[in-house]
N, C-alpha and C positions, 0 to 999 in steps of 0.2 A: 761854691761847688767847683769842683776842679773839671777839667774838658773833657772824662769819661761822663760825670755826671751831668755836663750841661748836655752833650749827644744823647743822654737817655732820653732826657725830659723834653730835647727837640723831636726825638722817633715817639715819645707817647703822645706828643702834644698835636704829631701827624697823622699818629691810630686813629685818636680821638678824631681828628679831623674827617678821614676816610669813613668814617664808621658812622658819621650822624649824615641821618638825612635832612631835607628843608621840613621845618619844623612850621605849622600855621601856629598863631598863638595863643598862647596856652590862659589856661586859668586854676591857680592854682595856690589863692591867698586866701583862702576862707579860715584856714589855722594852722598852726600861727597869722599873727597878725602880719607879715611880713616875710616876704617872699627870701629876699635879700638885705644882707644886711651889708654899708661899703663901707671899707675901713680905706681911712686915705689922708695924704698928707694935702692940706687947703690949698697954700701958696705954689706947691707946685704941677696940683693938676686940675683944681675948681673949673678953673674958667675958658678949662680947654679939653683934656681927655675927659672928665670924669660929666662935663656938660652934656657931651657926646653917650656915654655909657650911659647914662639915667634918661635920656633920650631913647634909645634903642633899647633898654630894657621896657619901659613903659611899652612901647610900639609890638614888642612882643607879648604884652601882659604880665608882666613880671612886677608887683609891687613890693619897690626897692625901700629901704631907710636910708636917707641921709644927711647927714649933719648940716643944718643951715644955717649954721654960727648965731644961731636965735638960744641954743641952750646955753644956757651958764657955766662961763669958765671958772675952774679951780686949781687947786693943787693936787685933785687926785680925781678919777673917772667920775663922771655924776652917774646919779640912777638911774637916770629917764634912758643915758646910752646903755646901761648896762640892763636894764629892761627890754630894749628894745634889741640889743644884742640878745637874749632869750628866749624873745617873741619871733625869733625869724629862722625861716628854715637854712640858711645858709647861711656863709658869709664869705667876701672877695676882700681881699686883703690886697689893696696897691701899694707894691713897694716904689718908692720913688725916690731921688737924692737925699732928699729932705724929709725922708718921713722919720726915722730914727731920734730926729731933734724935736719931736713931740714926743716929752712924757704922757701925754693924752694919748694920741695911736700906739703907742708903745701897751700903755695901759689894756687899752680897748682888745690889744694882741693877745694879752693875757688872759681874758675874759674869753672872747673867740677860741681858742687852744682848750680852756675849761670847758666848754661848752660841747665841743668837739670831742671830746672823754666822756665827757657823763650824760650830754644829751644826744649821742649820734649826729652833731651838727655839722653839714657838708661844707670844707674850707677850703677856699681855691684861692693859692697865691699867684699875682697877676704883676710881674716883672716889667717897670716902666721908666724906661731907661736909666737903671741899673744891675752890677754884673750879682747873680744870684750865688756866687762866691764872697763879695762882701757884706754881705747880710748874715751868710752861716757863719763866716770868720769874723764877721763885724770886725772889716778893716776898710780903707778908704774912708768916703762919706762917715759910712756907720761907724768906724771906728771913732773918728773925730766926735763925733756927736755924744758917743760913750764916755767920752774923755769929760767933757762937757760935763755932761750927769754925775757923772764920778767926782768933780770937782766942787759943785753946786748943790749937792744932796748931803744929807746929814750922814755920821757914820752908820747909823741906827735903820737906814736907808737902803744898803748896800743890798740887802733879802730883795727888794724891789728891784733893782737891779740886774741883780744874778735872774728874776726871775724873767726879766724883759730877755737876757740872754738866751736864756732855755726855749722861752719860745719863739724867739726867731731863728734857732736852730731846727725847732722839730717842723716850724711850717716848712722852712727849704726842704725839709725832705717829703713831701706831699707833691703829687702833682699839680706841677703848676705851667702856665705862657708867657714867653717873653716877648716882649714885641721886637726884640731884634731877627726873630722868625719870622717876621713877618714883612711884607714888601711896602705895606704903608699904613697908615694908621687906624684906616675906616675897615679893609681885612681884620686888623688883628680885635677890636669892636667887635668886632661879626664875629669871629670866631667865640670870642669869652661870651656872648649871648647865648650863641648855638648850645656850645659849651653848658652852661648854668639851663638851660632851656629843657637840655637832654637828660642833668640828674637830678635838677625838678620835678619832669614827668617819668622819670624811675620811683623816685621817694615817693611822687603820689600812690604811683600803683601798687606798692611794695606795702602803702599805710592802708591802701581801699581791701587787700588781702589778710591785714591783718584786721582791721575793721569784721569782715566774713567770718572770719574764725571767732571772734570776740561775739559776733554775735550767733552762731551756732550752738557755742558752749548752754548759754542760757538756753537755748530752743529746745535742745534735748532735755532740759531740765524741765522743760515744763510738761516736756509730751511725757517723761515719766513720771512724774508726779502732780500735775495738773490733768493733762486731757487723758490718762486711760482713767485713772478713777470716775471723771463724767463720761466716761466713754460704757465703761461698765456698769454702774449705777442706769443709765440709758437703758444699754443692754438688757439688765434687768426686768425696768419696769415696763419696757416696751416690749419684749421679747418674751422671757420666761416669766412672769409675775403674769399676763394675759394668758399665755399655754397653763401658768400651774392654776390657773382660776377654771379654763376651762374642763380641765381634769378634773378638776374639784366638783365641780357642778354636772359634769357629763357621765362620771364615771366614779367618786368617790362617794357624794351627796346619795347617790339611789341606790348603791350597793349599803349603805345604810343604811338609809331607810328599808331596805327589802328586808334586812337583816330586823329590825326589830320588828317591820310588821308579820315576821315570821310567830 
């Protein structure tokens, strides 16, 4: 992004800041299976930022997915991630020096960006110590890395590719946090919590509304062609079928009989 575009996403990333209050924690994984889903590069934030983030999202209630290098590597995304990428209401995407040099996160990026078109799935890119200009331009790091791919991938390959480009293009345009906004590591933590915490509990309440309506539809279905027919039929035999017996018997019956024993 160039410096109009990083001052945007610094003043949204301050809205957002001002605008959420202290959040108690939430619950809010019954379905999907997975609250969060973390896209991230291993070697350079496992065992330090990304420790810290699945820490403080747990502590919030937030149940997170994330890769514990127990699934099987390939040559191209396995299903369990791309299931699991599916099964989750979100997903935070850490860009990181090193993340572009996985064809695996690259991959995973692809999938998330699908997901985000066809199944409304909330995407927040979360900038970790790198500039969110070399990721849309994929120059620096990410350029390098391209080079890489481009070098080692078959010509037949290139569609993959182009397609890792596209979407590292359309997440930069999303809001997203950088942490060079931020004055230290455990702030900018807290904020991406806060963050995810606050458009978790929109998406719930936004699905408990739609939930209300989904179930209306059928209710009136039943009050009009279930409960007034038992309603009527009741009506009936309690109501009028008693008065027309009694007319029958008080006032019909003896005006008959008077009539023939005339």
């Amino acid at each position: 992004m160039g410096s109009g575009s990083e001052s945007e996403l610094e003043l949204e990333s301050q809205s957002q800041s001002q605008s959420q209050s202290e959040l108690e924690p939430i619950s809010v994984s019954a379905s999907p299976k997975y609250d969060v889903f973390l896209s991230f590069r291993g070697e350079d934030t496992r065992k330090t930022f990304m420790g810290h983030l699945k820490v403080s999202l747990s502590a919030k209630g937030i149940k997170s997915f994330i890769d514990d290098d127990q699934i099987e590597r390939g040559r191209y995304i396995s299903t369990q991630l791309i299931q699991a990428i599916e099964d989750s209401r979100c997903s935070i995407v850490i860009f990181s020096p090193n993340y572009a040099s996985s064809t695996w996160c690259l991959d995973e990026l692809v999938k998330i960006i699908d997901c985000m078109k066809t199944r409304g799935q909330i995407v927040i890119p979360i900038f970790y110590n790198v500039d969110p200009s070399e990721i849309r331009k994929q120059t620096g790091r990410f350029g390098e890395s391209f080079c890489v791919h481009e070098q080692n991938l078959k010509d037949e390959e290139m569609e993959r590719i182009d397609g890792w480009r596209t979407a590292l293009k359309e997440v930069t345009a999303l809001a997203g946090l950088d942490i060079q906004n931020y004055r230290d590591e455990a702030s900018f933590i807290n904020e991406i919590v806060e963050d995810i915490s606050s458009q978790l509990c929109k998406l719930v309440e936004l699905n408990k509304d739609k939930d209300v309506e989904t179930f209306q539809l059928p209710s009136k279905w039943v009050v009009l062609w279930v409960v007034r027919p038992i309603a009527f039929v009741l009506f009936f035999y309690l109501v009028v079928g008693p008065l027309f017996a009694y007319f029958a018997f008080k006032v019909v019956f003896p005006l008959i009989e008077h009539i023939l024993g005339m």
